[in-house]
ZAMI-320735 format. One record per atom (N, C-alpha, C, O, CB): residue in three letters; atom name; x, y, z. Coordinates in pm, 1 decimal, m for minus. Glycine has a CB too. Layout:
% residues N
(site "ALA", "CA", (X, Y, Z))
...
This chain:
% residues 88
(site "UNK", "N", (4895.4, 3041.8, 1135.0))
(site "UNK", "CA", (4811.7, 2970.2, 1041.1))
(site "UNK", "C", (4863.6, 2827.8, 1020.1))
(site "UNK", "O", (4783.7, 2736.3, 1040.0))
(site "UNK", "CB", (4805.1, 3045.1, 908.0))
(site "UNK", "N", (4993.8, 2797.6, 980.6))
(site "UNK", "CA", (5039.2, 2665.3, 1015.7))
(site "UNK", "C", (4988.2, 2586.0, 1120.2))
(site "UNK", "O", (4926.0, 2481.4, 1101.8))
(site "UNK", "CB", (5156.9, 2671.1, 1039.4))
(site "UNK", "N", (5021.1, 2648.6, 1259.3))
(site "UNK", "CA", (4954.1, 2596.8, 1302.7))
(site "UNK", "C", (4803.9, 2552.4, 1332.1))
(site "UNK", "O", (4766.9, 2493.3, 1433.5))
(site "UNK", "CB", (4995.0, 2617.8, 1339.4))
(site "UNK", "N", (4736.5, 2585.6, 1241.2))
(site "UNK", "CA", (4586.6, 2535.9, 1224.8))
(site "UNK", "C", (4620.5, 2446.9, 1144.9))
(site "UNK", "O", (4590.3, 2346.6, 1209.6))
(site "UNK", "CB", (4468.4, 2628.7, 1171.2))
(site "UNK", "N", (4658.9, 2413.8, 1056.9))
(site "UNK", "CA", (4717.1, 2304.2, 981.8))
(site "UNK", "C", (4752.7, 2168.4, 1068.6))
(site "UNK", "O", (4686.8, 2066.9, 1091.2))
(site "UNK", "CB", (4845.8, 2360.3, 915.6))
(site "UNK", "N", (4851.9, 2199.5, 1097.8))
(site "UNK", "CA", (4914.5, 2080.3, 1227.2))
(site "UNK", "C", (4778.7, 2030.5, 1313.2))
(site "UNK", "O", (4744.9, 1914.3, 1335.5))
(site "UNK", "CB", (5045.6, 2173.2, 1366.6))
(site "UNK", "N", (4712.1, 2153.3, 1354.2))
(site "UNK", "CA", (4582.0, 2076.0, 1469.7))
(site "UNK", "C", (4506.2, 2032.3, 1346.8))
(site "UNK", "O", (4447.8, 1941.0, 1405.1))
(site "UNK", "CB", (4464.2, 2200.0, 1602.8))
(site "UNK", "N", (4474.1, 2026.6, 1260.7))
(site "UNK", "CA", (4364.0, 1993.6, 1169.6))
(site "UNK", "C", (4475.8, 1805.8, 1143.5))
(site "UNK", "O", (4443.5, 1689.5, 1167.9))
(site "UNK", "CB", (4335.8, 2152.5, 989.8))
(site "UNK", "N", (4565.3, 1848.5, 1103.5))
(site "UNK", "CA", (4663.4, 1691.8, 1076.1))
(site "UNK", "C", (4646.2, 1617.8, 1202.9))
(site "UNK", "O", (4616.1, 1498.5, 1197.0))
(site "UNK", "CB", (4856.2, 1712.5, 1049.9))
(site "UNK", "N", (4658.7, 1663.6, 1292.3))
(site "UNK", "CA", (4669.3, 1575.6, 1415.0))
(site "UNK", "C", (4521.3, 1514.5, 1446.4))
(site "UNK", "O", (4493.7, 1400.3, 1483.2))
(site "UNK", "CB", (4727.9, 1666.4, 1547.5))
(site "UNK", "N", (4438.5, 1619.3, 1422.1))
(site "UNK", "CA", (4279.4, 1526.3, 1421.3))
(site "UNK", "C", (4269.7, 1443.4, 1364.1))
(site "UNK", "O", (4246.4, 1333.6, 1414.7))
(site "UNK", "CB", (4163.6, 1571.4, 1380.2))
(site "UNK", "N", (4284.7, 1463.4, 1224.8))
(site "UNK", "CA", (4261.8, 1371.1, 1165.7))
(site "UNK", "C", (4323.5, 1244.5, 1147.7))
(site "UNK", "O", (4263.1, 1162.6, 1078.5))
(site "UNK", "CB", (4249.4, 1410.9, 1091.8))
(site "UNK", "N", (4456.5, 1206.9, 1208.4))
(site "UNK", "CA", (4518.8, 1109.9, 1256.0))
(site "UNK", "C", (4453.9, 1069.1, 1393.5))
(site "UNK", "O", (4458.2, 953.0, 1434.3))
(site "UNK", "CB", (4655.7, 1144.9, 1260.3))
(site "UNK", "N", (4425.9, 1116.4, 1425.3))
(site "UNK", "CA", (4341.9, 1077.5, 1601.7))
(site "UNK", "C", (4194.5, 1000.1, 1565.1))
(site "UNK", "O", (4157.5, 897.7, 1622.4))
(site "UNK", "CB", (4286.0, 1266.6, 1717.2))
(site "UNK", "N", (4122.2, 1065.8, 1464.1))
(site "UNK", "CA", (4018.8, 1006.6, 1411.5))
(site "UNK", "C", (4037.0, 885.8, 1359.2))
(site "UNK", "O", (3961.2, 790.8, 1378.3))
(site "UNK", "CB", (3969.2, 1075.4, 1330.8))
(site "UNK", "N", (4134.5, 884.2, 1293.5))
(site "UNK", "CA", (4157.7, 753.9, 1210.7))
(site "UNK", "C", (4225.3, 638.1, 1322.6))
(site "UNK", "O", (4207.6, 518.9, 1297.3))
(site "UNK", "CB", (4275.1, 790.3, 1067.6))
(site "UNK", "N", (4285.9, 669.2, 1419.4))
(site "UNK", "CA", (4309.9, 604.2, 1509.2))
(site "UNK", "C", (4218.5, 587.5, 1611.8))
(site "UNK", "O", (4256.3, 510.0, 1699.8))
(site "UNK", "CB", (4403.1, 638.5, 1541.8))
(site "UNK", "N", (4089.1, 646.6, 1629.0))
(site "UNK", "CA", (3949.7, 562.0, 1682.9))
(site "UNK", "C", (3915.2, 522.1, 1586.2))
(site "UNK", "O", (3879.3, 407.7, 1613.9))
(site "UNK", "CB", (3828.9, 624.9, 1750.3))
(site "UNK", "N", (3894.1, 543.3, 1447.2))
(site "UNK", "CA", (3790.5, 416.5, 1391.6))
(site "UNK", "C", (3861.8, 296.2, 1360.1))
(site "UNK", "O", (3796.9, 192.1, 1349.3))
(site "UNK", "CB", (3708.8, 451.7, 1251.7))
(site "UNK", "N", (4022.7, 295.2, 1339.0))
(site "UNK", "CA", (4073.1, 191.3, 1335.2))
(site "UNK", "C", (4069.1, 100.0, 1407.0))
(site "UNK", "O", (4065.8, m18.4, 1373.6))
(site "UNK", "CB", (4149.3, 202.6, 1323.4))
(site "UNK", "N", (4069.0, 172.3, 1583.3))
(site "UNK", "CA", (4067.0, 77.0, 1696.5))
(site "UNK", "C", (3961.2, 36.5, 1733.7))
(site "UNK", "O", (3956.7, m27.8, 1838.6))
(site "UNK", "CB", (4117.0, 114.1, 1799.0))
(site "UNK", "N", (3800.3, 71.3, 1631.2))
(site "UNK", "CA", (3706.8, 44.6, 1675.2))
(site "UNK", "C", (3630.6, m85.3, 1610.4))
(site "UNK", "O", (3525.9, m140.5, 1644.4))
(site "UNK", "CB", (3651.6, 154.4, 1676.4))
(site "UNK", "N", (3712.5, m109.9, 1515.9))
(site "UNK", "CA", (3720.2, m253.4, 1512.9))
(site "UNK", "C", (3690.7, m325.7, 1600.8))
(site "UNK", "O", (3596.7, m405.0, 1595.4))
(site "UNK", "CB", (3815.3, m292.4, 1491.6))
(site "UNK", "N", (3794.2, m304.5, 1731.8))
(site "UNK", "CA", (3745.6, m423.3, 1793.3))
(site "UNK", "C", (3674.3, m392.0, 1923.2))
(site "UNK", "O", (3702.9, m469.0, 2014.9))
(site "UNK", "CB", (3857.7, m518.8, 1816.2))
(site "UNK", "N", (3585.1, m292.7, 1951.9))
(site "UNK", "CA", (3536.0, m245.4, 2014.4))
(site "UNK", "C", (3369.6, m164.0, 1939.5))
(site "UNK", "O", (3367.3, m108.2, 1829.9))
(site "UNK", "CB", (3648.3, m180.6, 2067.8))
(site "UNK", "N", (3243.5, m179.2, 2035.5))
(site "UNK", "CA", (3198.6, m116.8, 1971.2))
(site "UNK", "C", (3132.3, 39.0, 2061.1))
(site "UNK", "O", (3021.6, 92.5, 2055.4))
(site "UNK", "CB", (3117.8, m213.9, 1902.8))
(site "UNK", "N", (3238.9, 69.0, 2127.8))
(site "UNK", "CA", (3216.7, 167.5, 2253.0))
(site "UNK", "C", (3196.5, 290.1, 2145.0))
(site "UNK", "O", (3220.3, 295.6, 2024.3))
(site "UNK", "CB", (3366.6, 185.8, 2386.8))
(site "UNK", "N", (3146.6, 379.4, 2231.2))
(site "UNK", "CA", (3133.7, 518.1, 2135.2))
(site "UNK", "C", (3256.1, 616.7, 2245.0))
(site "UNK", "O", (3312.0, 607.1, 2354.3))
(site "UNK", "CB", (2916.2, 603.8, 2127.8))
(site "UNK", "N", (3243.7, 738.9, 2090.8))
(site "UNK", "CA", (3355.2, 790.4, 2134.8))
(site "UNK", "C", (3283.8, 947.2, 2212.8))
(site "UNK", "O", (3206.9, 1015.4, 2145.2))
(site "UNK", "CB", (3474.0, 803.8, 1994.3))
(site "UNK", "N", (3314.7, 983.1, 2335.3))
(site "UNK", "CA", (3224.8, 1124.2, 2406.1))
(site "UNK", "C", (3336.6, 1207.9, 2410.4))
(site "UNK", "O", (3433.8, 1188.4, 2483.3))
(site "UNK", "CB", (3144.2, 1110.7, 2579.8))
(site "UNK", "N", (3320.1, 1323.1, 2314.1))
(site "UNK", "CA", (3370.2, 1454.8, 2322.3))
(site "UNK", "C", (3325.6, 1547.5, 2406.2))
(site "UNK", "O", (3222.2, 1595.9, 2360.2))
(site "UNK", "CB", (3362.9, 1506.2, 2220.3))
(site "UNK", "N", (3351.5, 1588.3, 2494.2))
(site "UNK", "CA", (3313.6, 1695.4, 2569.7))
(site "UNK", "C", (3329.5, 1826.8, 2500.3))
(site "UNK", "O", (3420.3, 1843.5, 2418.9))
(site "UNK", "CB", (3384.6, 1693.6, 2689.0))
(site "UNK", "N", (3257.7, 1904.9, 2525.3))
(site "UNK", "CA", (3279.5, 2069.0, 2431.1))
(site "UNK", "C", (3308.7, 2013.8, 2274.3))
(site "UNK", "O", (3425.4, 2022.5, 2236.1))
(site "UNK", "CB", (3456.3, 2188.0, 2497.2))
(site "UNK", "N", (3198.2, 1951.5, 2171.7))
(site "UNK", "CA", (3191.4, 1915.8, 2079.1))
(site "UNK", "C", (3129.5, 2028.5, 1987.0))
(site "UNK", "O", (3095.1, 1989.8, 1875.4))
(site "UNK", "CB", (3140.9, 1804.7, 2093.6))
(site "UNK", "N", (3108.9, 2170.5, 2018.6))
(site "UNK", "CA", (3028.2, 2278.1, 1960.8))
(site "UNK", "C", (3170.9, 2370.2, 1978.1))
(site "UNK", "O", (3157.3, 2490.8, 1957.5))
(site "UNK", "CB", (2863.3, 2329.5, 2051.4))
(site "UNK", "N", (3320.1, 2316.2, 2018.2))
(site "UNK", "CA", (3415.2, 2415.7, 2026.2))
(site "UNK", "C", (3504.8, 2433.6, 1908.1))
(site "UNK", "O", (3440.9, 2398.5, 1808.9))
(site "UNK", "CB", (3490.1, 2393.0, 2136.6))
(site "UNK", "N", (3585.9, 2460.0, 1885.8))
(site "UNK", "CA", (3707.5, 2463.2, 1780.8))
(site "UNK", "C", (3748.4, 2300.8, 1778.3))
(site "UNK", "O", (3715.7, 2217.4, 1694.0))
(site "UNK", "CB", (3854.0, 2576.1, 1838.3))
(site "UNK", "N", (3792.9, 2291.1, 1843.1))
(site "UNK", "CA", (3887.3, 2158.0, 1820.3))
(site "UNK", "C", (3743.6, 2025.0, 1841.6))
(site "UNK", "O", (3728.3, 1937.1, 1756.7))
(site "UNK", "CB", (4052.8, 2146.8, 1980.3))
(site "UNK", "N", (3684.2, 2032.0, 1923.8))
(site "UNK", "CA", (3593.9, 1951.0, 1960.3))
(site "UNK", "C", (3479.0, 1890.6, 1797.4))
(site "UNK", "O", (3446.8, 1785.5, 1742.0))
(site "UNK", "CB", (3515.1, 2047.8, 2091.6))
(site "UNK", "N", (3454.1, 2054.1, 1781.8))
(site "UNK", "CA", (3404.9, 1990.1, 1635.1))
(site "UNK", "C", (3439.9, 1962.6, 1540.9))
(site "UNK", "O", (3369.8, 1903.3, 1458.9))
(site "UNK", "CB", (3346.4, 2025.5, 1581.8))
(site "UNK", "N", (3605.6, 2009.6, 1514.0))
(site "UNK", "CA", (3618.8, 1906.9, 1439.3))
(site "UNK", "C", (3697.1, 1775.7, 1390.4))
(site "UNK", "O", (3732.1, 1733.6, 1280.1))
(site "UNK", "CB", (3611.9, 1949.8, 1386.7))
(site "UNK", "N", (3710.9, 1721.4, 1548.7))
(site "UNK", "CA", (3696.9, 1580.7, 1640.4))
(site "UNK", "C", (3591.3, 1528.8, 1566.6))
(site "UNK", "O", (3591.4, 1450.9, 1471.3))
(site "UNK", "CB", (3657.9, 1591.2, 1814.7))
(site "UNK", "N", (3487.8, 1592.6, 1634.7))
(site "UNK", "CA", (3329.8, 1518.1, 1574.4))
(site "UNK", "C", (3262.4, 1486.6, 1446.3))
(site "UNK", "O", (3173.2, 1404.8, 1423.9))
(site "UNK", "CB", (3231.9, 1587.0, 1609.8))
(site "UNK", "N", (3335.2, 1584.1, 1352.1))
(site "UNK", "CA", (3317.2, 1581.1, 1236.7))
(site "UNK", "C", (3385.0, 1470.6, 1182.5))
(site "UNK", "O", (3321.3, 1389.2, 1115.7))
(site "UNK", "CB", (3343.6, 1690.3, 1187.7))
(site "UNK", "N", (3495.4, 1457.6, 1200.3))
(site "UNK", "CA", (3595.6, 1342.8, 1127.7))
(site "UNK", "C", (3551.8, 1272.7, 1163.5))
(site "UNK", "O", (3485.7, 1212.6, 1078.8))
(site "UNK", "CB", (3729.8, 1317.7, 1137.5))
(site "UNK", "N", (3544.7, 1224.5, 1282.0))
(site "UNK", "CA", (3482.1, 1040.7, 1321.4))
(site "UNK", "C", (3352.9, 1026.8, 1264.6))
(site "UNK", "O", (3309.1, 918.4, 1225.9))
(site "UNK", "CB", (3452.4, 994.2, 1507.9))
(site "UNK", "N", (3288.4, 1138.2, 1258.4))
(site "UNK", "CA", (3132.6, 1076.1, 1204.0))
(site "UNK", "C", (3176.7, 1039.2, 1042.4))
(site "UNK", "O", (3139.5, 939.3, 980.7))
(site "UNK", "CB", (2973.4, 1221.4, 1211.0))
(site "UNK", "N", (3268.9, 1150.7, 989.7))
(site "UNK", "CA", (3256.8, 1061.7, 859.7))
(site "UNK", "C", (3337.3, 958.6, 809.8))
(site "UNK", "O", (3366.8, 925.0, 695.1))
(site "UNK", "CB", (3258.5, 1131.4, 763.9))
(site "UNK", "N", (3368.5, 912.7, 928.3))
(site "UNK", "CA", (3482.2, 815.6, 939.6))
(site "UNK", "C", (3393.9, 666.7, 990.7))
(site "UNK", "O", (3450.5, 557.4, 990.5))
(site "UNK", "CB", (3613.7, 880.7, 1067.1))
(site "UNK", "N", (3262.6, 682.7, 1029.0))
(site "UNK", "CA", (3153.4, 630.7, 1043.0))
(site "UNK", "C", (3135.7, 558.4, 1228.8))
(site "UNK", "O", (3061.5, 465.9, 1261.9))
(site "UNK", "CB", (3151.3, 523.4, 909.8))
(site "UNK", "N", (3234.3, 642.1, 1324.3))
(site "UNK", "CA", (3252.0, 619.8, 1438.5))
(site "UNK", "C", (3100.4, 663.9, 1518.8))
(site "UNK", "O", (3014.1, 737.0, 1470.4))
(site "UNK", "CB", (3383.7, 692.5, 1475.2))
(site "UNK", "N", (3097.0, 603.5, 1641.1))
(site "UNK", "CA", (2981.8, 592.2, 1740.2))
(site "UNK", "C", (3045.6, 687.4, 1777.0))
(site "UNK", "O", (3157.3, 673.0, 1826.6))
(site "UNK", "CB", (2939.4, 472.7, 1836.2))
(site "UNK", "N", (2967.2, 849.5, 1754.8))
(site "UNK", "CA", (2972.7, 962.5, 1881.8))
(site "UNK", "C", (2903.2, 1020.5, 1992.5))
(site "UNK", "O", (2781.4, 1023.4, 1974.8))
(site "UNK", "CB", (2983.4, 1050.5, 1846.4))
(site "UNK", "N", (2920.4, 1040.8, 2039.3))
(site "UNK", "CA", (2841.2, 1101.0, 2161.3))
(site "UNK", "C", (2911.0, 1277.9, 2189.0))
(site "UNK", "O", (3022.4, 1328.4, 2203.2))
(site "UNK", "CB", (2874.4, 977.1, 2321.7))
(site "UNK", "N", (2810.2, 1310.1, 2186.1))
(site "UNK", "CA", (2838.8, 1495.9, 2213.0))
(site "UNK", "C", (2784.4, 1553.6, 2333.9))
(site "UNK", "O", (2665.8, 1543.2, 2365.4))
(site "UNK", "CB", (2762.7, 1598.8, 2094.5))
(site "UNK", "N", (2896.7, 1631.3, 2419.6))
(site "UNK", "CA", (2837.4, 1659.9, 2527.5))
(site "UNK", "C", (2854.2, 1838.9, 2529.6))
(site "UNK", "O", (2951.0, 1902.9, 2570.9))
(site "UNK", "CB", (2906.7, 1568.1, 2652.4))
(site "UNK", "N", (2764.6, 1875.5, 2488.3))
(site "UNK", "CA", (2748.6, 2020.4, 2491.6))
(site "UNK", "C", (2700.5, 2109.5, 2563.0))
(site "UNK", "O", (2612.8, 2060.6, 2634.2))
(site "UNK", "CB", (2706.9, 2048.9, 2422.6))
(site "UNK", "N", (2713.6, 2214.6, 2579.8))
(site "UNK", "CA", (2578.1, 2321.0, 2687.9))
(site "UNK", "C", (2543.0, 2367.2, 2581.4))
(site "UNK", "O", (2631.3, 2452.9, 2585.7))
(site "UNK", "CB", (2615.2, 2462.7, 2821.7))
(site "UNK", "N", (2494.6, 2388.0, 2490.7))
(site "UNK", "CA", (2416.5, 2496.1, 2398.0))
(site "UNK", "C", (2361.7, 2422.8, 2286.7))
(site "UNK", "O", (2412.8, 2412.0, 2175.2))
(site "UNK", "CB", (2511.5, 2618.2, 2337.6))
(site "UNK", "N", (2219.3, 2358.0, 2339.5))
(site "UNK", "CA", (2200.0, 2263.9, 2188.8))
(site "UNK", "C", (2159.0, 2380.1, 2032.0))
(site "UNK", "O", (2145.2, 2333.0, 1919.1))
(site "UNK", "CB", (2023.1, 2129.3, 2223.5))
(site "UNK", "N", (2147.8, 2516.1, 2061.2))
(site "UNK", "CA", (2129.2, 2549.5, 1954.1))
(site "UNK", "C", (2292.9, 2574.2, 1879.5))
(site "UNK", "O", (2266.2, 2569.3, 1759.5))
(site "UNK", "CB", (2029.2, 2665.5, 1968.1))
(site "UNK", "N", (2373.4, 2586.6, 1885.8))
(site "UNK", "CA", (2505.7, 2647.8, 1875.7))
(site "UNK", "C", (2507.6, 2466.7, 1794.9))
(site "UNK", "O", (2542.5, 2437.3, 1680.6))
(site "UNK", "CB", (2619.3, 2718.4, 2054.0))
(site "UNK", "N", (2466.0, 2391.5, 1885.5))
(site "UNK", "CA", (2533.7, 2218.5, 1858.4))
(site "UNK", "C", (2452.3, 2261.6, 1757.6))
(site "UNK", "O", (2533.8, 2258.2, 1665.4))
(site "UNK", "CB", (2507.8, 2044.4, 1962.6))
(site "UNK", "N", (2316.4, 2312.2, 1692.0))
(site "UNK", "CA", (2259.0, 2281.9, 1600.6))
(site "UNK", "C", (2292.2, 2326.0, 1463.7))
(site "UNK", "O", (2255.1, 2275.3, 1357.8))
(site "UNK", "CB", (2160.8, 2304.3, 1631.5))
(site "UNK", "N", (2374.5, 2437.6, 1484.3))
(site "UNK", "CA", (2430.6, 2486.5, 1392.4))
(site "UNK", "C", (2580.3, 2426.0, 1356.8))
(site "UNK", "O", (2603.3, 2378.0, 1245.8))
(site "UNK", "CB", (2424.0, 2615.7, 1421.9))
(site "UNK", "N", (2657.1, 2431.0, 1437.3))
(site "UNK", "CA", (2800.2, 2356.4, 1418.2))
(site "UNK", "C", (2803.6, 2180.4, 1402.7))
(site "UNK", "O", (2879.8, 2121.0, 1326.5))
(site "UNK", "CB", (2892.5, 2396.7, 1561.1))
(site "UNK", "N", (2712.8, 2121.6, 1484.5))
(site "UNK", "CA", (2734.9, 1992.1, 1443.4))
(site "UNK", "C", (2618.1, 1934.2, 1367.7))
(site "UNK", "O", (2580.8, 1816.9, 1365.1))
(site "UNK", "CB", (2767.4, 1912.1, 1556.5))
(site "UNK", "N", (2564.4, 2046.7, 1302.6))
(site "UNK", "CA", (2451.7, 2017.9, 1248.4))
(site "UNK", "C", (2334.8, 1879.4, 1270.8))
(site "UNK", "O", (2295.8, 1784.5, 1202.8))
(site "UNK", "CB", (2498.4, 2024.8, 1134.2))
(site "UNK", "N", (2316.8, 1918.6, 1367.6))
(site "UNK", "CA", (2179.0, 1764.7, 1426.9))
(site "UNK", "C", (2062.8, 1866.4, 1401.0))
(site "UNK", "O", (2056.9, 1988.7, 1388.2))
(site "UNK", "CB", (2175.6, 1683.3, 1660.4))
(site "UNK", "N", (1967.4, 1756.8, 1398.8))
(site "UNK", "CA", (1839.3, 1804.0, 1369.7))
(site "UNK", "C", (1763.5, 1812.6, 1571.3))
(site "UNK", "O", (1726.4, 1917.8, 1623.3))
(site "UNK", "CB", (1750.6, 1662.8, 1229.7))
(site "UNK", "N", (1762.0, 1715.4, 1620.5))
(site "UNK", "CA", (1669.2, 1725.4, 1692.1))
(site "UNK", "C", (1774.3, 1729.7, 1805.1))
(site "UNK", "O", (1727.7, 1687.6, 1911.0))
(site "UNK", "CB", (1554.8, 1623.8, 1680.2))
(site "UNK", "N", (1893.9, 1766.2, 1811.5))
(site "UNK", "CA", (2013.8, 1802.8, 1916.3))
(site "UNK", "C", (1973.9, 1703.4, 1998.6))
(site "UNK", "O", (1967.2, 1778.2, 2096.2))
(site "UNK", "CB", (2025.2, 1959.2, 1992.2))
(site "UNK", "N", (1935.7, 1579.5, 2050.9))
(site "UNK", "CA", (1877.9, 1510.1, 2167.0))
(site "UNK", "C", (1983.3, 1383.9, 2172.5))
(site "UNK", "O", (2084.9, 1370.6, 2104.1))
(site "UNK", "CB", (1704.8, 1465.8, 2144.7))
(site "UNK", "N", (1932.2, 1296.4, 2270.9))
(site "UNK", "CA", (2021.6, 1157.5, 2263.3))
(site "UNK", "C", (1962.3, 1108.2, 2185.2))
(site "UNK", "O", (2018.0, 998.7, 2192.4))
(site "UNK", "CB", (2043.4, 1062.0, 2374.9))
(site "UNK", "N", (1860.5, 1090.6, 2079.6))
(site "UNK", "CA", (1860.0, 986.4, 2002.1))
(site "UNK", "C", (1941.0, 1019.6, 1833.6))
(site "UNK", "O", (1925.1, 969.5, 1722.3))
(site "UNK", "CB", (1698.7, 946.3, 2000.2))
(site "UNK", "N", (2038.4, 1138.6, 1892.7))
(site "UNK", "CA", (2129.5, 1154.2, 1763.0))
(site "UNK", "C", (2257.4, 1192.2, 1850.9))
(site "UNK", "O", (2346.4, 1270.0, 1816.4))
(site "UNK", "CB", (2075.3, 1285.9, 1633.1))
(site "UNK", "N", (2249.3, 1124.0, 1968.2))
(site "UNK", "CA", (2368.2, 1100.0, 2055.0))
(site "UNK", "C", (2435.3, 1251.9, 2143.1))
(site "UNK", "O", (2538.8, 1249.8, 2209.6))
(site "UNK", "CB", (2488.5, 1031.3, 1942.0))
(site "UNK", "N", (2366.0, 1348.9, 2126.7))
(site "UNK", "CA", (2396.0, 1477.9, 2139.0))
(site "UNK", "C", (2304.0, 1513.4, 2293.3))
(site "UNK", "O", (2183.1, 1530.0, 2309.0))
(site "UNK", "CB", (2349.3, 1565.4, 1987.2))
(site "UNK", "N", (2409.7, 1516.2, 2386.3))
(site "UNK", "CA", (2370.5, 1533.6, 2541.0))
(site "UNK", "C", (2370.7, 1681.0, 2599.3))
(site "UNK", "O", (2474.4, 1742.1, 2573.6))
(site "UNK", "CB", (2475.0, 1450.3, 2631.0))
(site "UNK", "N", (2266.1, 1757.7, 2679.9))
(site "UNK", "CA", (2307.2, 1869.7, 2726.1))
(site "UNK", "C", (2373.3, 1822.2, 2826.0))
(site "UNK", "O", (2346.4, 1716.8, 2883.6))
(site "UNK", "CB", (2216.8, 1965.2, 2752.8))
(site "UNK", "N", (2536.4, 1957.8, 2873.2))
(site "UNK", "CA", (2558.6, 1914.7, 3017.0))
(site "UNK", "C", (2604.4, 2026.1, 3015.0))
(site "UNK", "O", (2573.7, 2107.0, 2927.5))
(site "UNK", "CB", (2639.3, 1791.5, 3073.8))
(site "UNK", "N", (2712.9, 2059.7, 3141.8))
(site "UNK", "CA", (2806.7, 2144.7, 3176.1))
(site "UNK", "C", (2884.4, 2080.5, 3268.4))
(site "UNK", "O", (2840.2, 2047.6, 3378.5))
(site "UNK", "CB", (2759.4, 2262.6, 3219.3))
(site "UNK", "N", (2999.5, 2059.4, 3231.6))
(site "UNK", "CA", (3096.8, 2020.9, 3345.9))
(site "UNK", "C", (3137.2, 2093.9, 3425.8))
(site "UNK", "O", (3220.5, 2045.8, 3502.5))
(site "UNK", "CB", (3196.9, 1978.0, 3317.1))
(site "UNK", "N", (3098.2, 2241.7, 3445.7))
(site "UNK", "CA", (3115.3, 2318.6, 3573.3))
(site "UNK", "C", (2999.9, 2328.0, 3650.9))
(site "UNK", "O", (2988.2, 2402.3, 3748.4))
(site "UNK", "CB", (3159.5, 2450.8, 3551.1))
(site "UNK", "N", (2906.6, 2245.3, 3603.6))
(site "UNK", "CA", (2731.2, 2245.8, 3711.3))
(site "UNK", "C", (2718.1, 2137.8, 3700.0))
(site "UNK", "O", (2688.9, 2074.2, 3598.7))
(site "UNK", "CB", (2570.8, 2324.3, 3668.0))
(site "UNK", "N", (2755.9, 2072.4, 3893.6))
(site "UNK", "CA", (2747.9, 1942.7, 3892.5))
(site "UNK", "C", (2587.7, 1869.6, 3870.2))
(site "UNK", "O", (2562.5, 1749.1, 3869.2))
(site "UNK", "CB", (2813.6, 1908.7, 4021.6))
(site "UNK", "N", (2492.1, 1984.4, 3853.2))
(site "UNK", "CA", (2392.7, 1967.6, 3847.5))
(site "UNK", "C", (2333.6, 1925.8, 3728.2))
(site "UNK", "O", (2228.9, 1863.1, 3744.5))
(site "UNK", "CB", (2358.0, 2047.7, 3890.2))
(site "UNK", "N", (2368.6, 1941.6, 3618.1))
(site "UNK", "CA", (2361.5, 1950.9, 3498.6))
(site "UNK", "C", (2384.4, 1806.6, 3418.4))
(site "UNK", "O", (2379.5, 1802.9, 3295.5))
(site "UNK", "CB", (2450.0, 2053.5, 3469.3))
């Protein structure tokens, strides 16, 4: 259980170290597996940290529930893919 602690501290230092550095940049940040444990809540912190995300998921309903988007699509930055189907 500590260690869920530590990964939860370390995000949130990682978050704060993209929106800090995004100052001077206005690139967005792409999580791959953003509907996973650690991935969401990556995604969570930077959004309310007010960072440019991009989500690359296979399951927009799962994304719909965990990263809560409405219309799961790119115009709320939320991409279907799979990085094991180069097809995808």
């Amino acid at each position: 259980q500590s260690l869920g602690w530590i990964l939860l501290l370390l995000l949130a230092l990682l978050a704060t170290l993209v929106a800090a550095s995004r100052s001077v940049s206005d690139d967005a940040v792409v999580i791959v597996g953003a509907t996973g444990r650690t991935g969401s809540l990556l995604y969570h912190q930077l959004k309310k940290r007010n960072v440019s995300v991009r989500a690359v998921v296979r399951d927009v309903d799962k994304a719909r529930l965990v990263l809560g988007c409405h219309t799961c699509d790119e115009q709320e930055g939320i991409f279907q893919g799979d990085v094991t189907n180069v097809t995808s």
